[in-house]
C-alpha positions in Angstrom: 97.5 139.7 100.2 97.4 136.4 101.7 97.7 135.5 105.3 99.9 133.4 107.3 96.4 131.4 108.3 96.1 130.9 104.5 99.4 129.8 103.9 99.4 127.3 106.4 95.8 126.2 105.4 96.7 126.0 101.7 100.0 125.0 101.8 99.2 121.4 102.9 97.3 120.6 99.5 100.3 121.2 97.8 102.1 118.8 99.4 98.6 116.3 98.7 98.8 117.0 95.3 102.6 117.1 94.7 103.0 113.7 96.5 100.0 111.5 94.4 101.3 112.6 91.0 104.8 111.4 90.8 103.2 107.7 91.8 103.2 106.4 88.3 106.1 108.6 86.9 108.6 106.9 84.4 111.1 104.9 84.8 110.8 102.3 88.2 109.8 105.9 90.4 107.1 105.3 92.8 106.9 107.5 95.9 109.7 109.6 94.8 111.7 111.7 97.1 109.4 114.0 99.6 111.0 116.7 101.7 107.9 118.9 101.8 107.3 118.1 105.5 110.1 119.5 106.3 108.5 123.3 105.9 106.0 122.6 108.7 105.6 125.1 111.5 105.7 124.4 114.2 108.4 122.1 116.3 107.1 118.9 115.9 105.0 116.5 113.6 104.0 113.2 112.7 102.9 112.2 109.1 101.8 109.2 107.6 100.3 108.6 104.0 99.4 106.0 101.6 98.9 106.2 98.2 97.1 103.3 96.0 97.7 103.5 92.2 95.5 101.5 89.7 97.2 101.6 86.0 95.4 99.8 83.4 98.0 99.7 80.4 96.9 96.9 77.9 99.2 95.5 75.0 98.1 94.3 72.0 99.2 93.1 68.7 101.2 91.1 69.9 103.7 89.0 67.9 106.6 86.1 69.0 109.1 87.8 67.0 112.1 85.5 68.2 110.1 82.1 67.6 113.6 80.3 68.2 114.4 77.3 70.8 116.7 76.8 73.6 119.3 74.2 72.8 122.3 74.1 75.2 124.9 76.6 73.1 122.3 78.0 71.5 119.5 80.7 71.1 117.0 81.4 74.0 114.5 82.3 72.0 111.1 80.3 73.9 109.7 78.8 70.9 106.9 80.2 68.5 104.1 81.7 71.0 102.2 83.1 68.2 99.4 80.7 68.6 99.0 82.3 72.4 96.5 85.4 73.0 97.8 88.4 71.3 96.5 90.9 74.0 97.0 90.8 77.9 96.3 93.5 80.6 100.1 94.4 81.6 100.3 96.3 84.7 99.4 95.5 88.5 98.0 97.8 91.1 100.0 98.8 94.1 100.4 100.9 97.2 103.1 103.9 97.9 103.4 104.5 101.6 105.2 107.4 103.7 106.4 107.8 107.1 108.2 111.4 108.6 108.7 112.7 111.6 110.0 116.5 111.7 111.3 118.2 115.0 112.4 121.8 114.9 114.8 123.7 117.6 114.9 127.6 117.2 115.9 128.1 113.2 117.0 124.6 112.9 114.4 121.3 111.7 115.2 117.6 111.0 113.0 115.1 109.4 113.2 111.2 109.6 111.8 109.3 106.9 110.9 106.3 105.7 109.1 105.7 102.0 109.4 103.5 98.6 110.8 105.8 96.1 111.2 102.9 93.3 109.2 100.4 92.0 107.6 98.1 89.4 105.2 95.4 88.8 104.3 93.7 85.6 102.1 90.7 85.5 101.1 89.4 82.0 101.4 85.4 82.5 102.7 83.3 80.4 99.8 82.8 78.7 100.0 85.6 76.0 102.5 85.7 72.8 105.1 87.5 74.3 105.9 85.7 77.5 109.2 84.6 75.9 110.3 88.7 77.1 108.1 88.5 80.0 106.1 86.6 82.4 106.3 88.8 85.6 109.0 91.4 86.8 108.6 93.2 90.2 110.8 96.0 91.8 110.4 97.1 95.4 112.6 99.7 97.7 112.6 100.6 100.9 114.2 104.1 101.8 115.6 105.5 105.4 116.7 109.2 105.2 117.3 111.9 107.6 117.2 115.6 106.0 118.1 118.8 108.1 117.6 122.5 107.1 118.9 125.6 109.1 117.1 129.0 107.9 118.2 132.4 108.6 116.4 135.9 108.1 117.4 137.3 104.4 115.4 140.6 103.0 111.4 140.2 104.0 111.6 136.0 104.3 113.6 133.1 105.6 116.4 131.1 103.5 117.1 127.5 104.0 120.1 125.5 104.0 119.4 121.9 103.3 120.9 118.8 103.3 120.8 114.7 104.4 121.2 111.3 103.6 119.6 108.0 103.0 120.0 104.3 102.7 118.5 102.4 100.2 117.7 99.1 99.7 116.5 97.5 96.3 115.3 93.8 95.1 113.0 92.3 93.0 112.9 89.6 90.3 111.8 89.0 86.7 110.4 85.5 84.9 109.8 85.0 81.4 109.4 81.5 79.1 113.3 80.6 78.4 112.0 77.7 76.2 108.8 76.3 74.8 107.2 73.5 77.4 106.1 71.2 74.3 109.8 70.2 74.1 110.7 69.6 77.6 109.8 66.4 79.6 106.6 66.5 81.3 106.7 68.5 84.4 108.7 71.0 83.4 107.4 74.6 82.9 110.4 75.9 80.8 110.2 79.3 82.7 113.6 81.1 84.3 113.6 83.2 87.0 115.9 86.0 88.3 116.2 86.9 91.4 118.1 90.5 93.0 118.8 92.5 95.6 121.4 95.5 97.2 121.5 98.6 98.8 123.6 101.6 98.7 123.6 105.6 100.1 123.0 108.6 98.9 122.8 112.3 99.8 120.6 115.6 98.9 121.5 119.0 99.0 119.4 121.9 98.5 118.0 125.3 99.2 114.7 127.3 99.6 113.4 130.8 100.3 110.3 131.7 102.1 107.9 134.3 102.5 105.3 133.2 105.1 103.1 136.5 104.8 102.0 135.8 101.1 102.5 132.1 101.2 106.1 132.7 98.8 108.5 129.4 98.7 110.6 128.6 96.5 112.8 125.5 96.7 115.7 123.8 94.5 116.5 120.3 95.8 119.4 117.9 94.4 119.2 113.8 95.3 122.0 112.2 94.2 122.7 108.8 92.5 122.4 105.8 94.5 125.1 103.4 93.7 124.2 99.8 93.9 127.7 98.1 93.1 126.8 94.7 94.5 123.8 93.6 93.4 123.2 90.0 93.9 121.0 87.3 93.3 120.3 84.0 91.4 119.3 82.5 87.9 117.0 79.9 88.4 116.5 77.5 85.1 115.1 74.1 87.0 112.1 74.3 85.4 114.4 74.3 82.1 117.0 71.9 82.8 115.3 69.7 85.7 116.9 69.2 89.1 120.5 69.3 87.3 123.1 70.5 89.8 123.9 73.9 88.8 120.7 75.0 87.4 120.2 77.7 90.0 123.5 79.5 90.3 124.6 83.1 91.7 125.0 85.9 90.0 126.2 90.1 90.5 126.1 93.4 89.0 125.7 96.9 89.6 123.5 99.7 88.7 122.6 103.1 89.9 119.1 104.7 90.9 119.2 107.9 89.6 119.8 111.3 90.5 117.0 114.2 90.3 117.0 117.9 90.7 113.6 118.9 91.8 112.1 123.0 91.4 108.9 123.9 93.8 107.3 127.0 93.5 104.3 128.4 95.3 102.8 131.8 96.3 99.6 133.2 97.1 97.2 135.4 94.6 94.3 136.2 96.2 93.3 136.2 99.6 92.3 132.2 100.2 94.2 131.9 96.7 97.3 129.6 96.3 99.1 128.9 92.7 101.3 126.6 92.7 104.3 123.9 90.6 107.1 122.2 90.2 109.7 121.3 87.4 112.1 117.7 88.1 114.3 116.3 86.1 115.6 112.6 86.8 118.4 110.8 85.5 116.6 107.5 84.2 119.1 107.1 81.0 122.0 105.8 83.3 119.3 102.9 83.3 120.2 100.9 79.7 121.6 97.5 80.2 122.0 96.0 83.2 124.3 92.7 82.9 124.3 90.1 85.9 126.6 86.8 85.1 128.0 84.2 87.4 131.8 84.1 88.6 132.6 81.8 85.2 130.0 82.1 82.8 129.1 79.0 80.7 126.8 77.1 78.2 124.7 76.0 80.6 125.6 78.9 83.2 125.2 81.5 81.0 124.4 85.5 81.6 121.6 87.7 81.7 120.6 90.9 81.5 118.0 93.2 82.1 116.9 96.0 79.1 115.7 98.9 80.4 116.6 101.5 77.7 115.3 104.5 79.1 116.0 108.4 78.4 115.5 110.9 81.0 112.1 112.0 82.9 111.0 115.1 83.2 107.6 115.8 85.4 105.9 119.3 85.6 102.8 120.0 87.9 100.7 123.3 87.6 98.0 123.8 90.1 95.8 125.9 92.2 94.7 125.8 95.9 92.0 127.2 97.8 90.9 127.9 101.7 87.2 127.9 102.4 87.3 128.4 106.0 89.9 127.4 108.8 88.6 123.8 108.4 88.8 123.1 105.0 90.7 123.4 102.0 90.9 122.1 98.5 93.4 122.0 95.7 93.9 121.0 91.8 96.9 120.1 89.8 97.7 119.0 86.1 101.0 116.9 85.6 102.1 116.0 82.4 105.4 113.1 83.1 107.7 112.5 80.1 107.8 108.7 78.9 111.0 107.2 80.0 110.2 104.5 76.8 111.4 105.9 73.4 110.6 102.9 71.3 111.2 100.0 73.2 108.7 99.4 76.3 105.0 100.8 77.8 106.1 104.2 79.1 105.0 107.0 77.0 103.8 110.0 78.5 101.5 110.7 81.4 98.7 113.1 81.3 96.8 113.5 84.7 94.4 115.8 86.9 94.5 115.5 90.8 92.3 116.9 93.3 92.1 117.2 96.8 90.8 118.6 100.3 92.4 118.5 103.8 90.3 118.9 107.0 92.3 120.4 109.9 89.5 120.4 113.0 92.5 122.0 115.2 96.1 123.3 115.2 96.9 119.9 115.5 95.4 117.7 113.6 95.2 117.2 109.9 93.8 114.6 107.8 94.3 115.0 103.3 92.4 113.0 100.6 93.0 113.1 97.0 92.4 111.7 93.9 94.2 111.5 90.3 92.9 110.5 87.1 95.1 110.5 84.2 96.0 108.9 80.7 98.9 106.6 79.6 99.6 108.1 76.2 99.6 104.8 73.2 102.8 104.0 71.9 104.5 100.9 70.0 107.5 98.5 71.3 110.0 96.8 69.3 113.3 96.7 68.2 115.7 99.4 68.8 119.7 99.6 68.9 122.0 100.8 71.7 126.1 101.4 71.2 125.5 98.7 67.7 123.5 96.1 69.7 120.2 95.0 68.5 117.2 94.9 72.2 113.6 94.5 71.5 113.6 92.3 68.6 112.2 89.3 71.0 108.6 90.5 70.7 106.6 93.6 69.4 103.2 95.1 70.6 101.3 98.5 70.9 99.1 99.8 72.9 96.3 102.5 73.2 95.7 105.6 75.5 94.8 103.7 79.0 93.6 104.9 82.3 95.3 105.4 85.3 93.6 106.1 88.8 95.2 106.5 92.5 93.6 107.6 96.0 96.0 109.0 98.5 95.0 109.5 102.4 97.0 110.9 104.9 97.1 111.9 108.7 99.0 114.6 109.8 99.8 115.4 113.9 101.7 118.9 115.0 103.0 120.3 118.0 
């Protein structure tokens, strides 16, 4: 029988471990959505967490597969860039941090948060044989949200009611070689650059049943789509077409962060003994195409788009926590994150082990450290059709099993 010390001892790990995993997910997720603070005890606390991720995905191969010019009217191909380095390191570090504050009133707690759910960066150069798909593309998000819960006594436990809101905003930009430099004037780089941004709300809804005594929860939460419908930004082809007027023009578009429907389980075992999981689904395959063109596209104002092709995630952790004494307590987890790329882009699936220990020297204070280590399954990219359109065929690579690390600290205060 596990004790209510253990459970709020224990507990805390999961959230460690539950929060570094998701980091390096599919699709653009980075933090994720977190609600777990939202179970503390207790009628107020503070937390604050950063997470640093280190990926190492290398492509190699590499072959120019479109080795076409840009002519006004015609292909944008960048030239033959077979003669350039045929392997590159891909992927950039990055951080993932997280700010809550909960407060509780009798049966009812609200939490106030602000985080990065989404995210991306890619850094190859130009100065590998694909840079005619990319150069460097970075995503960043910045998330507000306010969640609420109200619980009432059902059987032996407590059942929540839970629900909330947030606003998101979302930007970032992408470069790549539009056209070979050897066949521009001197001074000119032949690189294009997109630039976006918007914001949009969304909403969660959930529920969850508790059993303090034995350290029992159990908790189904639904985030719903975000829906950016006015995206905008600029093309910028200077470096293409020279100082022109009209080579950096506005464009618009829409698209929609995805939705997710998130399981958590967790009881204790053993006295000291916590098992613990979780099961999410997120909608990444509303993510295909994303089209941003100018009020009246032209030859030399033309569209672009952005190919994402992704299918669905799906993340599953396992793990197990322990209390040695009412200081200290350590946890493990395994989580094994479906590959959002299914022939066309780096991510394949995601194989990692986390560990960590929290330190609680009162009732009030908390501090969490963990660590994952994982692999980035190998995988090929290339050409692949959506609804009778031909994306991909640009460039073509592969890539082995790669290592991924992250750290995550945190610092907890309750009242």
């Amino acid at each position: 029988m596990a004790s209510r010390m253990f459970s709020k001892g224990v507990a805390s790990l999961v959230i460690l471990s539950s929060f570094a995993s998701p980091s390096f997910a599919g699709g653009l997720e980075r933090g994720g959505y977190n609600i777990d603070q939202l179970f503390d005890t207790g009628p107020f606390s503070f937390d604050s967490s950063a997470v640093y991720v280190a990926p190492q995905r290398k492509l190699k191969n590499v072959q120019d597969t479109d080795t076409s010019f840009t002519i006004p009217g015609g292909t944008i191909g960048g030239g033959d860039l077979n003669g350039r380095p045929d392997s590159v390191d891909d992927t950039e570090n990055y951080w993932v941090p997280r700010v809550g504050i909960k407060a509780g009133v009798g049966n009812a707690d609200c939490m106030v948060d602000y985080s990065q759910p989404w995210g991306a960066h890619t850094n190859p150069g130009a100065n590998w044989a694909g840079a005619n798909q990319n150069i460097e593309t970075k995503v960043e998000s910045d998330n507000y949200a306010a969640t609420c819960s109200y619980k009432f006594d059902v059987g032996t436990g407590q059942f929540r009611i839970i629900g909330g809101g947030f606003y998101q905003e979302v930007s970032g930009f992408k470069k790549r070689l539009v056209q070979d430099p050897a066949v521009l004037p001197a001074g000119l780089s032949g690189v294009g650059r997109l630039d976006l941004e918007g914001d949009g709300w969304g909403w969660r809804v959930g529920a969850a049943y508790e059993i303090p005594e034995y350290a029992i929860r159990a908790s189904l939460i639904y985030n719903s789509a975000v829906k950016l419908d006015n995206i905008t930004g600029t093309i910028d082809l200077s470096q293409v077409f020279g100082p022109m007027p009209g080579s950096r023009y506005a464009v618009s578009g829409s698209a929609d962060m995805p939705d997710s429907l998130e399981l958590k389980l967790q009881s204790g075992i053993a006295p000291d003994w916590l098992a613990f999981g979780s099961v999410k689904w997120t909608d990444w395959s509303q993510l295909q195409v994303l089209n941003f063109c100018p009020a009246a596209p032209s030859v030399l104002q033309p569209c672009t788009d952005l190919d994402l092709l992704y299918r669905d995630g799906w993340t599953i952790t396992a793990g197990i926590g322990h209390k040695f004494n009412d200081q200290w307590s350590g946890a493990v987890s395994l989580t094994w994150d479906r590959g959002t790329s299914h022939g066309y882009g780096t991510q394949t699936d995601t194989w990692t082990l986390g560990t960590g220990v929290a330190y609680t020297p009162n009732d009030n204070l908390e501090f969490r450290l963990a660590g994952v280590v994982g692999v980035l399954t190998s995988g090929e990219s290339g050409s692949m059709t959506y609804k009778g359109e031909t994306y991909g065929n640009d460039v073509s690579y592969d890539f082995d099993n790669d290592l991924v690390t992250a750290i995550s600290a945190n610092l907890k205060v309750k009242f």
